[in-house]
N, C-alpha and C positions, 0 to 999 in steps of 0.2 A: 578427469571427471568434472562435470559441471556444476556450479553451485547447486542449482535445483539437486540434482542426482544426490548432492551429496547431502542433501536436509532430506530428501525420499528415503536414503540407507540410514543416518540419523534416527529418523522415525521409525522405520522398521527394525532397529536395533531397540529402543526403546520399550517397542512394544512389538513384541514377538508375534502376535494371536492377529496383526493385521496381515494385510495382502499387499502385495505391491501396487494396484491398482487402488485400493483402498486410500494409502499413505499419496499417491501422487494424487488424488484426489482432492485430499485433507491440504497438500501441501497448494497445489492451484489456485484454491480456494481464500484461502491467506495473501496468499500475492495480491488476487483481484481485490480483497477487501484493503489490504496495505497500498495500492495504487489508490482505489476508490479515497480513500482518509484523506492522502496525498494533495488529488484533485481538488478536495474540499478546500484543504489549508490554502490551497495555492489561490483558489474562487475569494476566498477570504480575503486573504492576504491584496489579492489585486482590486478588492471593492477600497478594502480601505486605502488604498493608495487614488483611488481616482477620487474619492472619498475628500481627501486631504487635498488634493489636485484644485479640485470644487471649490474648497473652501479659500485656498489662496489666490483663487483667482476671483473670488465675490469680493476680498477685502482693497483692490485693485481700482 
């Protein structure tokens, strides 16, 4: 079984009263937002590096 698969049965163990479709919904949804955070960190992370880049290269 696949990770996903197994955070969907996870879920549906948890919470008895959803649906399978419901649970791989919920679980999709987490991914794109755990990617999307990601993306941020990384946009962040690479300003302030060119950021810092900039700066060593003015005192030049």
């Amino acid at each position: 079984m696949t990770k996903f698969d197994e955070r969907v049965e996870e879920l549906l163990t948890k919470h008895p009263d959803l649906t399978k479709p419901e649970a791989i919904k919920i679980v999709t949804e987490k991914n794109e937002r755990k990617k999307k955070k990601r993306a941020e960190k990384t946009d962040r992370s690479n300003a302030k590096k060119l950021k810092h880049e900039a700066q060593l290269l003015e005192r030049r």
